[in-house]
C-alpha positions in Angstrom: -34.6 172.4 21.4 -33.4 169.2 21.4 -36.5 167.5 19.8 -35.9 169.1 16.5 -33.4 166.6 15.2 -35.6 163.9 16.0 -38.5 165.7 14.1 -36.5 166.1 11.1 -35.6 162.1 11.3 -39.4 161.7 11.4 -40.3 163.8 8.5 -37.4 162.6 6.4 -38.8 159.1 7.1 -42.3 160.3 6.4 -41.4 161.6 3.0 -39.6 158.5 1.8 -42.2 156.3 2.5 -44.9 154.9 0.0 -48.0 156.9 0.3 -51.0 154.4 0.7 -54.0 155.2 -0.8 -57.4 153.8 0.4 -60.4 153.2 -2.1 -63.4 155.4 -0.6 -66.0 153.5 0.9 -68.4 154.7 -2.0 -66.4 153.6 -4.6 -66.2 150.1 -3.2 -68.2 147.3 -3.4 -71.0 146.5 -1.0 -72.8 143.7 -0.1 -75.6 143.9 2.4 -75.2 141.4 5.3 -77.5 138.2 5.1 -78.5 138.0 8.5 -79.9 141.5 9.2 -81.9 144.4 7.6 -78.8 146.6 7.8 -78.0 148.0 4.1 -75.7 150.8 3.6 -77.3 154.3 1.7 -75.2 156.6 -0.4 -77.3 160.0 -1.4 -77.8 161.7 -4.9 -75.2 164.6 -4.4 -73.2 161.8 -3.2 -72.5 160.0 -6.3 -73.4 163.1 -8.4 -76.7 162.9 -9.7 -79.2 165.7 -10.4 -81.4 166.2 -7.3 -84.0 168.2 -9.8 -84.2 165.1 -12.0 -85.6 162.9 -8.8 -89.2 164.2 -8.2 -89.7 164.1 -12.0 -88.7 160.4 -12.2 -91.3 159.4 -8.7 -93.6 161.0 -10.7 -93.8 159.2 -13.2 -93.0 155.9 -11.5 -96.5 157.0 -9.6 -98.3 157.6 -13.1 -97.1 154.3 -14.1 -98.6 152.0 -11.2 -95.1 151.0 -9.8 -95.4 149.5 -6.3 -91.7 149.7 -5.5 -88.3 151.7 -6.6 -85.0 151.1 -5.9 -81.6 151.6 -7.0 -78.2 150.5 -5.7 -74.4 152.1 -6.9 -71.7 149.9 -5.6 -74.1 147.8 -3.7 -75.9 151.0 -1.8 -79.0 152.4 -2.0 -79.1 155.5 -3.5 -82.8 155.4 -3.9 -85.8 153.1 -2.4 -89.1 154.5 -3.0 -92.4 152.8 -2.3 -95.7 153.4 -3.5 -99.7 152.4 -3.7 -100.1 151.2 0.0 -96.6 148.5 -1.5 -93.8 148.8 1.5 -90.4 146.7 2.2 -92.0 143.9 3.8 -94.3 142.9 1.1 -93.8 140.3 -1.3 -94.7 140.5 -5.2 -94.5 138.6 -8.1 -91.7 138.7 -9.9 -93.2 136.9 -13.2 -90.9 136.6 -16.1 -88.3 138.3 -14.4 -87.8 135.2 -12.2 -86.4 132.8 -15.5 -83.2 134.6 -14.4 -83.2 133.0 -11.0 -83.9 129.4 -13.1 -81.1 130.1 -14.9 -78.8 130.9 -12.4 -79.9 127.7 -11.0 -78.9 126.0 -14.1 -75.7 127.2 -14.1 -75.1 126.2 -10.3 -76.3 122.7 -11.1 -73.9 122.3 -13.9 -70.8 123.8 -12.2 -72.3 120.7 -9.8 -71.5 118.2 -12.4 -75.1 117.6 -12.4 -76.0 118.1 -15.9 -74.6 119.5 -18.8 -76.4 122.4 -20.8 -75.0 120.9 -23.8 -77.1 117.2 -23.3 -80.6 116.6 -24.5 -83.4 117.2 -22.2 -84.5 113.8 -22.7 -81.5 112.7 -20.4 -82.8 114.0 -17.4 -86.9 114.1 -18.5 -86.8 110.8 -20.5 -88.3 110.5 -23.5 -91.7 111.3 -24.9 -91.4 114.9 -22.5 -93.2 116.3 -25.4 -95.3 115.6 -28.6 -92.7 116.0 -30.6 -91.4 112.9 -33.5 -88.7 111.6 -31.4 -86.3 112.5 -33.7 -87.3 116.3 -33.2 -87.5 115.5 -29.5 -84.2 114.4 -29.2 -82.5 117.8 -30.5 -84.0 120.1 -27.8 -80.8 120.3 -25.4 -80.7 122.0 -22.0 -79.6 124.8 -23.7 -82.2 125.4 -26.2 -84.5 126.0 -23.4 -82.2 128.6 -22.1 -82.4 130.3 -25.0 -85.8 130.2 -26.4 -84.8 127.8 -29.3 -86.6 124.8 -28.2 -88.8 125.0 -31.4 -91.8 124.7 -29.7 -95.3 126.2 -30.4 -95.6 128.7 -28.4 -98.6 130.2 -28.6 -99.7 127.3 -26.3 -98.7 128.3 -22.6 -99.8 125.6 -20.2 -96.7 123.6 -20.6 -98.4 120.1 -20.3 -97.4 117.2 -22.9 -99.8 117.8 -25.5 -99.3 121.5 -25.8 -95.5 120.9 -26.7 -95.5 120.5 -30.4 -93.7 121.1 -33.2 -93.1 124.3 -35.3 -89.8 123.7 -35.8 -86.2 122.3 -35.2 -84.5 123.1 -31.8 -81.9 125.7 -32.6 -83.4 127.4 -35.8 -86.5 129.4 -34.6 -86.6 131.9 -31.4 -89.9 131.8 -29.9 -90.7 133.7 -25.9 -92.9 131.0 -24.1 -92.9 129.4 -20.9 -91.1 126.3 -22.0 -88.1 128.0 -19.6 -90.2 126.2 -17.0 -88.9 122.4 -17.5 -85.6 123.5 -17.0 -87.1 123.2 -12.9 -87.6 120.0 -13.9 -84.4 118.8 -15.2 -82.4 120.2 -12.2 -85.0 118.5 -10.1 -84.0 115.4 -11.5 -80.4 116.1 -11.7 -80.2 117.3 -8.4 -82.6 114.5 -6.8 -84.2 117.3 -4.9 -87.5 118.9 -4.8 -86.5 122.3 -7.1 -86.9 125.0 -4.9 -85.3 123.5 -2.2 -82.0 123.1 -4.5 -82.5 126.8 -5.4 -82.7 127.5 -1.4 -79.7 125.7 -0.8 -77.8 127.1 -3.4 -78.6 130.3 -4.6 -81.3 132.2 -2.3 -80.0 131.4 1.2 -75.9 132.0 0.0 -77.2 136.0 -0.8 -80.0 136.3 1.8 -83.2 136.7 -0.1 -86.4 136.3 0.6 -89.6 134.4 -1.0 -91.1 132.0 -2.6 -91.6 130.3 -5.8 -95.6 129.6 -6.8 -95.7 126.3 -9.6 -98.6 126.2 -12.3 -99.2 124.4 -15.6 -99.2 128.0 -16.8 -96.6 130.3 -15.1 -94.0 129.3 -12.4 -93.4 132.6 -10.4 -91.4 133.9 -7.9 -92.6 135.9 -4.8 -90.1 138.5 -3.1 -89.4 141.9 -1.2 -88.1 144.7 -3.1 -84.8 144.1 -1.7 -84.4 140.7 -2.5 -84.6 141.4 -5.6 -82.2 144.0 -5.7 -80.2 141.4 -3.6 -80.2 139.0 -6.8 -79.1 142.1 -9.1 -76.5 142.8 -7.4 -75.0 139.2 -7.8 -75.3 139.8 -11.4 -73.9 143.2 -11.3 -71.0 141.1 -9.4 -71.2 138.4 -12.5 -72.2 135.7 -9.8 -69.9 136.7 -6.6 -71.7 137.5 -3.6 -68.3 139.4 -1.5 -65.7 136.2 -1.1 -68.2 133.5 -2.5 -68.8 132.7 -6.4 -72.4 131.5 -6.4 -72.5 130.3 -9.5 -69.1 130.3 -11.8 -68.2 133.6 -14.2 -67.8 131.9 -17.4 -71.3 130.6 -17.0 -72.7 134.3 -15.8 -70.7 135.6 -19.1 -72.4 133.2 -21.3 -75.8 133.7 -20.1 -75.7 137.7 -20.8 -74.4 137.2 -24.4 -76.0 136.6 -27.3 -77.1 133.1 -27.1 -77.7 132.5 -30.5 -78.2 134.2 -33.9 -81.8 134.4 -34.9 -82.7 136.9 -31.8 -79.2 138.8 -30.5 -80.9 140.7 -27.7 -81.2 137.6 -25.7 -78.5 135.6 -23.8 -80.2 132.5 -21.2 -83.2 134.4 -20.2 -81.6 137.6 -19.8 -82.7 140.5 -22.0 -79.5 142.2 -23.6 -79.5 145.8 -24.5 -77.4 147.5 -26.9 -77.4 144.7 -30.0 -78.1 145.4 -33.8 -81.4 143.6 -33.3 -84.1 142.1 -30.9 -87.0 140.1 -31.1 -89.7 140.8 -28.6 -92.8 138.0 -27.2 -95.5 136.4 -29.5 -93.7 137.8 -32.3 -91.5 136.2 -35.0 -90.9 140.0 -36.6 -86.6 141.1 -36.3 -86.8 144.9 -34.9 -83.7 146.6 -36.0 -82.1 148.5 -33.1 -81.2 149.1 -29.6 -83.8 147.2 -27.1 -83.7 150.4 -25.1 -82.3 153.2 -26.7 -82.3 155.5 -23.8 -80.3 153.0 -21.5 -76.7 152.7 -21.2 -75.5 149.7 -24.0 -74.4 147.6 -21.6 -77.5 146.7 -19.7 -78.7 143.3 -19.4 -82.3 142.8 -17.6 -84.1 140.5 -16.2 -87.8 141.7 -17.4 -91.4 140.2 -16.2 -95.1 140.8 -17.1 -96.6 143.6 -15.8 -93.1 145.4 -16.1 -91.3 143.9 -13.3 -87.8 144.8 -13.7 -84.2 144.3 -12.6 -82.1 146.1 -15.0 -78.4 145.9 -14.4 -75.7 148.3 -15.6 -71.7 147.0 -15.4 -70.7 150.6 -16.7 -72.7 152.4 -13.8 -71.9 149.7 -11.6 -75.7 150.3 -10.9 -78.8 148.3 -10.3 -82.3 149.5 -10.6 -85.9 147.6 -9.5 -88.9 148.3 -10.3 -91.9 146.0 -9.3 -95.8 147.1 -10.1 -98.6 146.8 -12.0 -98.6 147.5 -15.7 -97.3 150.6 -16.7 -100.4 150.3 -19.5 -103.3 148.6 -18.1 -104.7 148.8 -21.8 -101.6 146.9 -23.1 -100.1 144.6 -21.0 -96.9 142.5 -22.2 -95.4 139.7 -21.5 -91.6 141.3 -20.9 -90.6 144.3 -23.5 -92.4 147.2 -23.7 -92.4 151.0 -24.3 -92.1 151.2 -20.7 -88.5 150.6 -20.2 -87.4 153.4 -22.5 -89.7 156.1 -21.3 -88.4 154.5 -17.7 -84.7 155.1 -18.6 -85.5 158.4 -20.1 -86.1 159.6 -16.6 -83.4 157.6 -15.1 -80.7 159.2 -17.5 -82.1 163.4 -16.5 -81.0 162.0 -12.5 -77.7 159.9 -13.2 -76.4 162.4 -16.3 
């Protein structure tokens, strides 16, 4: 058999050589393609989860008025559920949960050169933006309004001029109101461009969502499909990288989902941070002394809206979940926190654990 040298040569060769390993497609990342509805699927045996654990969680997702599910693991869904009449083409409000999206924004408009966080807010609004003293005017910077430190009253919501008084100095009080909302303001000024069509340009169109942003005196809301959102979730999961492209730069992504300041530690620039010593929750100046959500994993950050529209976002899990809905509690509606999210998570952990 005159072959059999030449088969030894091969395996000898074989056996020298550097054995290549490839990452399994589950285990890498994923990002859905902007042009078309394709999105990749992985299932609950797949990445190990308790199958027994899923009915239990829809059914309490039901009993809590939630129009839409999902849940992504290295950019895959692993669950999309959809309920009350709600399906993937329909649009619904996002409401507190889209300050994350004016963030981001932010961010993108600095890394610009546009502005600078770290200016006042008269430099882009002029002066006189609020009825403030001047002198107490003049210290709200960009960033205090990222952070909920403007020192505003905020038990006054329609953000017009005379509503915008003083309670305190900008830095030295946190206080949940919709103040968040001039910072659509400033970049419109920095930017020379009608808001939403900077946010277009820059942030919604790069990652191929959908929807629409809806302006009031009151509340400045976004509109989307489930999977938009989950779309914008995954780009923080990704700390602002959407596959090759950094939409907005990592330092900035970092510093929004840490503690922005001292006086509430479970909030970075409009994200909701779980696992701190502390958190401070809306129309409330009283210091709770814990976890923001016990039952999920420490590392979450969240982007979290009225009516308990979520995005929660999981580095650890490399996981995403949505929920959009109605009010968990009709009897008790919030304007973010609520009991909700642990009771949510509690469910969450019996499927992923």
């Amino acid at each position: 058999m005159r072959f059999f040298p030449l088969l030894l040569l091969i395996l000898s060769t074989l056996s020298c050589s550097k054995t290549i390993e490839v990452e399994p497609p589950s285990e890498s990342m994923y990002f859905p393609p902007n042009t078309s509805t394709t999105w990749e699927t992985a299932s609950v045996s797949s990445v190990g989860w308790n199958q027994n654990a899923v009915q239990p969680l829809k059914d309490f997702l039901i009993q809590k008025n939630t129009k839409s599910f999902m849940v992504l693991v290295n950019g895959r869904i692993v669950m999309e559920e959809y309920f009350n009449g709600h399906n993937s083409t329909a649009t619904w409000e996002w409401n507190s949960a889209g300050k994350t999206l004016v963030a981001t924004t932010t961010g993108i408009a600095q890394q610009e050169g546009l502005l600078n966080i770290n200016n006042k807010v008269s430099d882009y609004l002029g002066t006189s933006w609020t009825s403030m003293p001047l002198p107490k005017e003049n210290m709200i910077m960009v960033k205090n309004l990222l952070s909920m430190t403007a020192g505003n009253d905020d038990t006054k919501q329609y953000m017009i001029k005379a509503n915008l008084t003083y309670v305190a100095d900008a830095g030295t009080r946190w206080a949940y109101s919709n103040i968040f909302q001039k910072l659509t303001d400033v970049v419109a000024q920095a930017s020379n461009k009608n808001f939403e069509t900077y946010f277009n340009d820059k942030l919604k169109n790069k990652i191929g969502m959908d929807g629409f942003w809806n302006f009031g005196t009151i509340f400045t809301i976004y509109h989307s499909t489930t999977r938009s959102m989950a779309r914008f979730g995954l780009l923080a999961l990704n700390k602002g990288k959407w596959d090759k492209e950094q939409i907005i730069n990592e330092a900035f992504f970092n510093e929004s989902t840490t503690t922005s300041q001292n006086i509430n530690p479970s909030y970075g620039y409009l994200w909701w941070l779980n696992g701190k010593t502390s958190y401070m929750i809306p129309s409330e100046q009283t210091v709770y002394q814990g976890s923001l959500v016990p039952n999920a994993p420490a590392d979450m950050y969240a982007a979290m809206g009225a009516n308990d529209q979520r995005i929660y976002v999981v580095p650890s899990k490399k996981m995403v979940v949505i929920r959009m809905g109605d009010a968990a509690d009709p009897t008790n509606p919030n304007f973010a926190v609520s009991g909700f999210d642990n009771e949510l998570w509690g469910k969450i952990k019996a499927v992923t654990n």
